[in-house]
C-alpha positions in Angstrom: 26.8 24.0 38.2 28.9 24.9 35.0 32.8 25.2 35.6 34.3 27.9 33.7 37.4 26.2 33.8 35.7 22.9 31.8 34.2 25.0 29.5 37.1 27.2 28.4 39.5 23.7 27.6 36.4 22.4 25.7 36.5 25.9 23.7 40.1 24.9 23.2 39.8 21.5 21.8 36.4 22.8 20.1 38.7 25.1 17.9 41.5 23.3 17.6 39.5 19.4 17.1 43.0 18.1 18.2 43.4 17.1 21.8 47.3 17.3 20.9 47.3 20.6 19.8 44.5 21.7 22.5 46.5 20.3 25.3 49.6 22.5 23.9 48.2 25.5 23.8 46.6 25.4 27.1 49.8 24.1 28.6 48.5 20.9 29.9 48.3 17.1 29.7 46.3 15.3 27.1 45.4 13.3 29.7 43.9 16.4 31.7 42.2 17.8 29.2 40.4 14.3 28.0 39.6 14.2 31.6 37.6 17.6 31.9 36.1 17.1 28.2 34.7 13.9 29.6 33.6 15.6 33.2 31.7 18.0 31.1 29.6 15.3 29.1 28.9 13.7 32.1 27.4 17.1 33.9 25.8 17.6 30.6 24.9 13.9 29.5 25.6 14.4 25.9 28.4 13.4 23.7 30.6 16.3 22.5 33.0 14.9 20.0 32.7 12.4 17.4 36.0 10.3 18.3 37.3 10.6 14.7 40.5 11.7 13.5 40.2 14.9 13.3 37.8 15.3 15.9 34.4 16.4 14.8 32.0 18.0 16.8 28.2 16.3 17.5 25.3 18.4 17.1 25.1 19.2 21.1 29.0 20.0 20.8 28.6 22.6 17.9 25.5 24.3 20.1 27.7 24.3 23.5 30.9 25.7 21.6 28.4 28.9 20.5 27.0 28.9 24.1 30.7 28.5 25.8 31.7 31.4 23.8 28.9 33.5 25.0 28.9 32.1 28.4 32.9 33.2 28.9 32.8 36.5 27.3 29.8 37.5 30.0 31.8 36.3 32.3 35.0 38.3 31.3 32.4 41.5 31.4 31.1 40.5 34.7 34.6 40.5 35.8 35.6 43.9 33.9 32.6 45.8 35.5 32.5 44.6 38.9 36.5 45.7 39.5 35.1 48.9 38.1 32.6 49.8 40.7 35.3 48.6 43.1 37.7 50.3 42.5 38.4 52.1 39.2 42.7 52.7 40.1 43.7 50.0 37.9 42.7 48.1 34.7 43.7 48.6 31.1 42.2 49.1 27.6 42.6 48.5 23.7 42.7 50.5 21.0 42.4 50.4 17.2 43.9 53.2 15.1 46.1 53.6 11.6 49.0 53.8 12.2 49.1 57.3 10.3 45.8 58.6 12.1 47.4 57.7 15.3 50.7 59.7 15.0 48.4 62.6 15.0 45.5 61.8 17.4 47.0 60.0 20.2 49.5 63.0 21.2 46.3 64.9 21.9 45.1 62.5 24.0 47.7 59.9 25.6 49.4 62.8 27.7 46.1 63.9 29.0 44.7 60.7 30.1 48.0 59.3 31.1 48.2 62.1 33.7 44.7 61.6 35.4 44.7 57.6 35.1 48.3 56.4 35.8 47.5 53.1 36.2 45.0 52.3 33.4 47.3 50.4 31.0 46.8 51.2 27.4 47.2 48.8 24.5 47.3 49.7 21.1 46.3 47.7 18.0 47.2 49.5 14.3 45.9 48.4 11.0 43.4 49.4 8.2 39.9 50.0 8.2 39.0 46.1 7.5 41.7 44.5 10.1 39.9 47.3 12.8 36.8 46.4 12.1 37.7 42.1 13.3 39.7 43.3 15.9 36.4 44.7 17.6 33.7 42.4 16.0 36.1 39.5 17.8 36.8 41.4 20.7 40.8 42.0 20.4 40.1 45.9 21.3 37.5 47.9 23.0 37.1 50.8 20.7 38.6 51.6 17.3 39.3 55.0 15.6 37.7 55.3 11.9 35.6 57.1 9.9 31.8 56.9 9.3 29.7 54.6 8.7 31.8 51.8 10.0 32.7 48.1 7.8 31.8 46.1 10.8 27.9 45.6 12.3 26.6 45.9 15.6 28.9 48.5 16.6 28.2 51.7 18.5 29.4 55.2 17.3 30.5 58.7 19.0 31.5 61.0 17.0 34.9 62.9 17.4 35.4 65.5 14.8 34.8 66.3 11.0 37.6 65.1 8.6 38.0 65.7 4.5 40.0 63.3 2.1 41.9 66.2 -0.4 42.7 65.4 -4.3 46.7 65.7 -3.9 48.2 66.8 -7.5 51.8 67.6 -7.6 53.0 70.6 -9.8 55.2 68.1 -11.7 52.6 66.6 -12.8 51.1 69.4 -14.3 54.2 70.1 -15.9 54.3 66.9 -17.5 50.9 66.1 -19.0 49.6 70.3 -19.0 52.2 72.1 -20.6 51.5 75.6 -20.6 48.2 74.9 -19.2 49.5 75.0 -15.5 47.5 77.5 -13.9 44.6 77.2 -16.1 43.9 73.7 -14.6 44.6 74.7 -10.9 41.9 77.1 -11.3 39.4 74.6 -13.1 40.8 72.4 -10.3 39.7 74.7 -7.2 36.1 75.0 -8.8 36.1 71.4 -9.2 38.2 69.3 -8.2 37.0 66.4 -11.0 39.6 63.3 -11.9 38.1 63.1 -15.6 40.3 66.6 -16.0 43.3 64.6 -14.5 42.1 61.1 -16.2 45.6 60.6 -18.1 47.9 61.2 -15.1 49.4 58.3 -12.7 47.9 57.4 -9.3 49.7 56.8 -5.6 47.2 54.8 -3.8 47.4 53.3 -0.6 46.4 49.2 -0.5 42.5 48.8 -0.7 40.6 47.7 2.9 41.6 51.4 3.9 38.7 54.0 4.0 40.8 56.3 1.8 41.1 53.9 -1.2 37.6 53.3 -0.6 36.4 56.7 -1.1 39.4 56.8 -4.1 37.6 54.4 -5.6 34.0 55.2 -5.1 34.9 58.9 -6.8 36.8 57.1 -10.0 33.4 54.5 -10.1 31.1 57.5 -10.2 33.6 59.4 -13.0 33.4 56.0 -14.9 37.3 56.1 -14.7 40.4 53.2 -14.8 43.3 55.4 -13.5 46.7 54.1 -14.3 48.1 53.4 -10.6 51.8 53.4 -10.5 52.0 52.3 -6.8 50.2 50.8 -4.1 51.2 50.3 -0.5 50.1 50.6 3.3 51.4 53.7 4.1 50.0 57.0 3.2 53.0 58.8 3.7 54.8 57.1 1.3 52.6 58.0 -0.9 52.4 61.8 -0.2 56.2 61.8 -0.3 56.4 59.8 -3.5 54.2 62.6 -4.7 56.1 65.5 -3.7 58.5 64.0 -6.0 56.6 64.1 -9.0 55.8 60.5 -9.3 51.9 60.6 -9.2 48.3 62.1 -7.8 47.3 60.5 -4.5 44.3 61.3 -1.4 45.1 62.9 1.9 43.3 63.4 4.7 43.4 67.2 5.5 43.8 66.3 9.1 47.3 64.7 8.6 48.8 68.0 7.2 51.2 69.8 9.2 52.6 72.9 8.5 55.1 71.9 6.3 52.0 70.3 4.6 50.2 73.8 4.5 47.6 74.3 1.9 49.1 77.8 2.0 51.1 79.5 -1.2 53.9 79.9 0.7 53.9 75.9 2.0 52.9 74.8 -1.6 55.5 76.7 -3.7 57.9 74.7 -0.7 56.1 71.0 -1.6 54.9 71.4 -5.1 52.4 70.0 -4.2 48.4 71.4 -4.5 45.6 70.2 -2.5 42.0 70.6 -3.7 38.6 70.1 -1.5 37.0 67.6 -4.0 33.3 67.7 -4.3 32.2 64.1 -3.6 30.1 63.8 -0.5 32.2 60.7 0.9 35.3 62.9 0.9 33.5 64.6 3.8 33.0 62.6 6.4 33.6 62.6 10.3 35.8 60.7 12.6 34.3 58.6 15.2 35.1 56.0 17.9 33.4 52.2 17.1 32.7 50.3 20.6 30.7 46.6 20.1 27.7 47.3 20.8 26.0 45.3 23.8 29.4 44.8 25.5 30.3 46.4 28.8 31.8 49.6 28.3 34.4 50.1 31.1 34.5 53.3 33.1 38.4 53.5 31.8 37.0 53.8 28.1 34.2 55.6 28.5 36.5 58.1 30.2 38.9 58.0 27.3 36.0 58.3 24.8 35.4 61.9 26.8 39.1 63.1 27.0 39.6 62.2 23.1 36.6 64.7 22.4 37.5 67.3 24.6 41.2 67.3 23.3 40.5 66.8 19.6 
């Protein structure tokens, strides 16, 4: 019979191929832990590790340390779904969001799930589009928040709701490179919002390995474009308020606008800033929840998968 417990300190040193360090981090002897390493190649009458310095796995070790990994996370899923159909009062999920998208979804949502499932504890997990899509390949979180088509492979989809990226030009900017050609360009700009018109002005970009730099830089790809790019940084507010002062154009998901943030004349004479639907298919695209696909879907996410889209 396999011992969980064997297999999860051979994991251990697998990774690590340092009984020091192994034995460290699972807050143990090294005595222990060369004990159950050497219980488990007895059960399995194979040699794991080369004794070399570092440690090197044998050929038998490198297919158990695929197999352990396998063998565990069923386990952990075993676990997850049989304390659902016994009782779904407690448990707890993660989630992977922006940090921007998540200031403006999870208010929708948190209250309302909060209040039916008290005792589901929610962890959240925030980075880009790239850092998501490891978190749920390697099973860190249960579902991320992204738009389609997702970075990462086998991963299940349900969409949530349609979202647009918007061409952000500030009225300084106009000022500066259109001079007495404002409102000539604003109206070739709502026809067609096209960067070639805008190709001599200065960019705001948030960092690449988030989808909205992506889809920035698909759209100056197709308009065979190098845009000068003053700035570059995580957070796509900076950039929206670094463009409100003038500095540079930037992208903006239309979702993220608040009222202050209004496309109206009113809001926009307030900002100075313009916002333009651009027409590049990517730009349109639709929000969606990732979950690994083949994993055990708890009944505490699938239920927050439902109150997200009936909220949203």
């Amino acid at each position: 019979m396999i011992n969980f417990l064997n297999l999860e300190y051979f994991l251990a040193v697998a990774e690590e191929l340092n009984i020091t360090r192994a034995a460290k981090r699972l807050y143990i002897s090294q005595q222990s832990l060369s004990n159950h390493i050497s219980n488990l190649e007895k059960e399995f009458d194979v040699q794991l590790f080369h004794r070399t310095m570092p440690l090197t796995l044998t050929y038998a070790g490198r297919a158990l340390k695929l197999r352990a990994k396998q063998l565990l996370d069923l386990k952990d899923e075993t676990y997850r779904e049989l304390a659902d159909i016994k009782d779904f009062t407690t448990g707890q999920i993660s989630i992977g969001v922006s940090h921007t998208r998540g200031r403006f979804l999870l208010p929708a949502i948190l209250p309302a799930y909060k209040e039916k499932f008290p005792n589901i504890e929610l962890h959240l997990v925030e980075g880009n589009s790239s850092e998501l899509s490891s978190a749920l390949i390697h099973g860190d979180i249960d579902l991320m928040i992204d738009l389609l088509p997702f970075k990462a492979e086998n991963v299940e989809t349900v969409p949530i709701c349609e979202e647009e990226i918007l061409l952000v030009v500030p009225d300084q900017i106009l000022d500066r490179y259109f001079p007495g050609q404002q409102e000539a360009i604003k109206k070739e700009l709502e026809e067609n919002a096209d960067v070639q018109l805008l190709k001599d002005c200065p960019y705001l970009l948030i960092n690449k390995g988030n989808r909205v730099r992506t889809i920035a830089d698909e759209i100056f790809e197709d308009a065979q474009l190098s845009p000068t790019v003053l700035l570059e940084t995580e957070n796509i507010e900076t950039v929206l308020a670094l463009a409100a002062k003038g500095m540079g154009i930037t992208f903006y998901p239309k979702m993220f606008m608040s009222g202050a943030e209004s496309t109206s004349e009113t809001a926009r004479k307030k900002t100075g800033l313009n916002y333009y639907s651009l027409n590049y298919r990517r730009s349109h695209g639709v929000l969606a929840f990732g979950c690994h696909k083949g994993r055990y879907l708890s009944q505490a996410t699938e239920e927050f998968i439902r109150i997200a889209r009936e909220n949203i």
